[in-house]
C-alpha positions as CSV (number, residue, x, y, z in Angstrom):
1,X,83.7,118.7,101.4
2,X,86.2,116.4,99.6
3,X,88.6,119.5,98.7
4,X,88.4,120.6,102.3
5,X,89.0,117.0,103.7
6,X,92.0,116.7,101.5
7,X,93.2,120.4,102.4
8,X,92.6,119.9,106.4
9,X,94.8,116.2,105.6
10,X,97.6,118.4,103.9
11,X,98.1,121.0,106.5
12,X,98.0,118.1,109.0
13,X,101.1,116.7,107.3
14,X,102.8,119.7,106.6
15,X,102.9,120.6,110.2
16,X,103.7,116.5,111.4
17,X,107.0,116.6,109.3
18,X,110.3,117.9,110.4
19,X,111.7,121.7,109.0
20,X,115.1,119.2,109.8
21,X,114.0,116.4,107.5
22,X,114.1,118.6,104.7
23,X,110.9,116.7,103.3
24,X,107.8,117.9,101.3
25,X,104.6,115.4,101.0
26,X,103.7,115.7,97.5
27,X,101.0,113.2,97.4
28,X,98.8,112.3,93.6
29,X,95.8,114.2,94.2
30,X,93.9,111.6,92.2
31,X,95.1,109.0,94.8
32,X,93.9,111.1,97.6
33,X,90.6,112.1,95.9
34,X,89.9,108.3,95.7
35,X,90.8,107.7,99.4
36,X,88.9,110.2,100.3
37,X,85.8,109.8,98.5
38,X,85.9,106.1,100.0
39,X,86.0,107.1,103.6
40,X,83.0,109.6,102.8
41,X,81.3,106.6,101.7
42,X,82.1,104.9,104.4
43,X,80.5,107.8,106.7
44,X,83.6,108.0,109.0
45,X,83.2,111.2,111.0
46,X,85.2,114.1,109.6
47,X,88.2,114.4,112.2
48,X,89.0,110.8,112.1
49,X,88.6,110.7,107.9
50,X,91.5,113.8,108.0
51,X,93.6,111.4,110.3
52,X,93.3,107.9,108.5
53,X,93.6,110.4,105.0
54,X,96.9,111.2,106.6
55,X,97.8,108.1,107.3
56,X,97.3,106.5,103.9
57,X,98.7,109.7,102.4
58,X,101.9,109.0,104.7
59,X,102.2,105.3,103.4
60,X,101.2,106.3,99.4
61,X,104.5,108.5,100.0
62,X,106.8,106.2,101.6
63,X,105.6,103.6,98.7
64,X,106.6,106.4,96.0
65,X,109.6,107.0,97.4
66,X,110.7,103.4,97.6
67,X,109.8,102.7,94.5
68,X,112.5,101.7,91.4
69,X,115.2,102.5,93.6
70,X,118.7,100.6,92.4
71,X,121.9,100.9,93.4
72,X,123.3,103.2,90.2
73,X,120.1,105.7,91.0
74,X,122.5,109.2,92.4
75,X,119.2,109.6,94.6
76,X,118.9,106.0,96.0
77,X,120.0,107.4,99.5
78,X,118.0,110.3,99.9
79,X,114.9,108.0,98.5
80,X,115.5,105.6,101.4
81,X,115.3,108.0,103.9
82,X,112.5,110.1,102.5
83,X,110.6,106.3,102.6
84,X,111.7,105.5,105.5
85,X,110.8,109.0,107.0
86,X,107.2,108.7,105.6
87,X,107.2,104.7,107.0
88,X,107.8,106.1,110.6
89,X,106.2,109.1,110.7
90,X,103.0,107.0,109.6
91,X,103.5,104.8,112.6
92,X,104.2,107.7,114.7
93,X,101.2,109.5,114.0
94,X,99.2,106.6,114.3
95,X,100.0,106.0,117.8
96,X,99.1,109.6,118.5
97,X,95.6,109.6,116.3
98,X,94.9,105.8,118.5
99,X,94.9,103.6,114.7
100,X,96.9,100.9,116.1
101,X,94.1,98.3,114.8
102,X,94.6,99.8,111.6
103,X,98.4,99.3,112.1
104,X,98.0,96.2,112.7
105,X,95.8,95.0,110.2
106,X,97.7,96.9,107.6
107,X,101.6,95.3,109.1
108,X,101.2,92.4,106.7
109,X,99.7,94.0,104.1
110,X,102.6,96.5,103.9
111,X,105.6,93.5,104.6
112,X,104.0,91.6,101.7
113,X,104.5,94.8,99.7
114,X,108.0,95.4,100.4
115,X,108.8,91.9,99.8
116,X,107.3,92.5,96.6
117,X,109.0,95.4,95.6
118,X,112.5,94.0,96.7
119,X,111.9,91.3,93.9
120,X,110.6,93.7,91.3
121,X,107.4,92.5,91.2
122,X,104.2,94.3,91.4
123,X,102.0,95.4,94.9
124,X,99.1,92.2,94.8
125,X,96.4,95.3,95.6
126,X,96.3,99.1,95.8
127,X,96.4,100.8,99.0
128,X,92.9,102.3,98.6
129,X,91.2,98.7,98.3
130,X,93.0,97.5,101.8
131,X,91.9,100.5,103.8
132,X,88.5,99.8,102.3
133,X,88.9,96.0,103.4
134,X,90.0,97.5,106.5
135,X,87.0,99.6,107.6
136,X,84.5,97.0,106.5
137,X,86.6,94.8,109.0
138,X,86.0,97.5,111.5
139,X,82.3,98.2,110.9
140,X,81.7,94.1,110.7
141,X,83.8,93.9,113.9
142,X,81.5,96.6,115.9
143,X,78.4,95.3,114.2
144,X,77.9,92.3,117.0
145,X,78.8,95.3,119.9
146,X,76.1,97.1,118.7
147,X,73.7,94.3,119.1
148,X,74.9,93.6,122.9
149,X,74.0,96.9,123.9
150,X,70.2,96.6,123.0
């Protein structure tokens, strides 16, 4: 089930990126086979697992890509863009898979980050432990919905 999750998350992100962009998600499998072992836990139904898996994927990338740049790096350019491209193509898809609780909850998180890696110092958390944060948040949040409805 995890292999398939993580193969139905790929082939969503293969076909969200632009042939023009010239970009391939290479994502660390062990970072998605954590995510995605974690939303499983989490029982989150199987189409919305392959879209936040996506969307963590997406930010994993644009966090790689980021990452060490410097000015004397011949790549710094073309890691900008490919960071960037993974940054807004996250939001994008978001919008279109209806996370924009998780887009905002995450905004901070990701600012913080950046700030972070500006000043060469290390992200405060991995990715995987905020989106668990995040959809303990979520089930906490519908917990007292659930109880109105009896």
């Amino acid at each position: 089930m995890m292999t398939q999750l993580i193969e139905d998350t790929l082939q969503l992100l293969k076909a969200a990126c632009a042939p023009e962009a010239m970009i391939v998600p290479d994502p660390d499998l062990s970072e998605l086979t954590e995510a995605a072992a974690m939303l499983q836990r989490n029982e989150v139904s199987y189409s919305r697992a392959v879209n936040l898996l996506a969307l963590f994927t997406l930010l994993i990338l644009a966090r790689k890509r980021h990452d060490k740049v410097s000015y004397s790096d011949p790549d710094l350019t073309r890691k900008i863009l490919d960071g960037d491209y993974f940054q807004s193509l996250y939001i994008q898809l978001a919008l279109q898979f209806g996370e924009m609780e998780l887009v905002r909850y995450l905004a901070p998180v990701l600012k913080t980050w950046y700030i972070r890696q500006a000043l060469g110092q290390p992200a405060a958390e991995p990715l995987a432990s905020v989106f668990q944060a995040y959809l303990q948040h979520e089930q906490a949040s519908a917990a007292p919905e659930k109880h109105k409805a009896i």
